[in-house]
N, C-alpha and C positions, 0 to 999 in steps of 0.2 A: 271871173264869174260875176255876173251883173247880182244886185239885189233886187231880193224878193219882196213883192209887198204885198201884206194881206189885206184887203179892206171889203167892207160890206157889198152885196151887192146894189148896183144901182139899175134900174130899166135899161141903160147903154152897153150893158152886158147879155143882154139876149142872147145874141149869135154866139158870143163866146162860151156861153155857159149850156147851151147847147149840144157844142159840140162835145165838152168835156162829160155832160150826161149822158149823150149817148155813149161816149169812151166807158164810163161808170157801167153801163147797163151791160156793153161787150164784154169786160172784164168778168161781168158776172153772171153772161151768160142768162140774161133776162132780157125780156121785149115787152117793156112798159108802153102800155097805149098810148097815142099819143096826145089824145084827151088828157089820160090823169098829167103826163109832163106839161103840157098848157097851164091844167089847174095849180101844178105843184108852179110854176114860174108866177100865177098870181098871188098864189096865198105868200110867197118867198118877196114880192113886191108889195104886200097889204100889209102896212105896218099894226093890222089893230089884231093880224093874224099870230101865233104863238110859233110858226117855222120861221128860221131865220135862215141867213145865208151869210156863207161870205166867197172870195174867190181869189185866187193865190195869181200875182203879176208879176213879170221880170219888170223889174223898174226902169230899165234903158230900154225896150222893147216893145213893154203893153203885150205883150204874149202873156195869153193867159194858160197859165203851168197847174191849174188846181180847183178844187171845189170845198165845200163841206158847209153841211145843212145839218142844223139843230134843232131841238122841240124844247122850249117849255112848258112845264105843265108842273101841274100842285100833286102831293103826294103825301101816302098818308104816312109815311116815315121819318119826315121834317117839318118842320113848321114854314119853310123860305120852298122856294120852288126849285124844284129839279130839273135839268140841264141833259137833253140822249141827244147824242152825237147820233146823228141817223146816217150821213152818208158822207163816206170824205172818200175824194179821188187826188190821184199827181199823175197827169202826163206821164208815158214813160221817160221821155227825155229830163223832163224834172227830176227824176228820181235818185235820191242821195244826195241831194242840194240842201238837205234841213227842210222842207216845201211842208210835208207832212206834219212835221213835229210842228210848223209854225203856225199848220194852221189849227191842231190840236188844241193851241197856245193861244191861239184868237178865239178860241170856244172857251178856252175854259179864262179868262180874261171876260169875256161877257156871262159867263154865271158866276163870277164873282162882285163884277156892278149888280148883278142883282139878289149877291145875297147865296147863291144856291152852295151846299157845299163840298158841291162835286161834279165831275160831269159823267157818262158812264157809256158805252157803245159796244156791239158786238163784233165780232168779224167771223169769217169762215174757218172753222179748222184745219184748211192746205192754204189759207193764206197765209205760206211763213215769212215772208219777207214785209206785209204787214203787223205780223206777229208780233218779230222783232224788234220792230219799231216801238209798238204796243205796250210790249214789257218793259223796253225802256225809260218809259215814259213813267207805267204807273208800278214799276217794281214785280208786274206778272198778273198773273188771272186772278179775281175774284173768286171764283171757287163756284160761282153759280153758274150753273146751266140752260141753255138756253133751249124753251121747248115750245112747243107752235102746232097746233090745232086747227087744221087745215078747215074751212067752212065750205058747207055747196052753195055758194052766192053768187050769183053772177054779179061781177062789177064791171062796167063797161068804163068807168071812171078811170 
């Protein structure tokens, strides 16, 4: 088994990262316009933007096995800025490689350069096999609840 490596993204990852978006979006059974995925590739490429990226690689290969995007932002519960994990994906082929956990480990690795003192993400309740994962990582759920208040907005973004 080759190694994995995670590193930021660069512009040269378009195509790859692309495609593992839309793998993100089919997993979850959503059809993000293609607008907002454009915008999201600029603000994830605008260093003075608060979403970051990064992208998980076989190191013999350059196949790229993974995704995961994060948000900083201030918060009124810390005085250092807080760290959401908004979207992590693995290939299915990647899966049970460590891909996930490493790339967990690369977010929370960057809110630690900056201080934050934690990172924190949700996932779906039938996602047990990200669950899993989940738990292992941070000892199990938070205990909080996740609730969303659907708006009539049209966003075409």
């Amino acid at each position: 088994m080759s190694e994995t490596v995670i590193r930021s993204l660069h512009p040269t990852d378009c195509t790859d990262w692309t495609i593992l978006w839309a793998a993100y979006q089919r997993f979850y059974e959503v059809d993000i316009p293609a607008a907002t995925s454009a915008l999201t590739w600029e603000r994830l490429m605008d260093s003075a933007e608060p979403v970051h990226g990064a992208i998980a690689v076989d190191a013999a290969t350059g196949e790229a096995l993974g995704l995961v995007h994060f948000i900083e932002h201030r918060s009124t519960w810390v005085a250092t800025r807080s760290v959401y994990l908004e979207d992590l994906y693995v290939a299915p082929a990647a899966r049970g490689r460590g891909t996930g956990r490493a790339l967990i480990g690369y977010v929370a690795d960057q809110a630690r350069q900056i201080g934050a003192p934690g990172i924190y993400w949700l996932t779906h309740q039938t996602n047990a096999t990200a669950r899993t994962l989940y738990d292992s990582v941070t000892g199990g759920p938070s205990g909080f609840l996740h609730y969303q208040l659907n708006l009539d907005v049209k966003n075409d973004q």
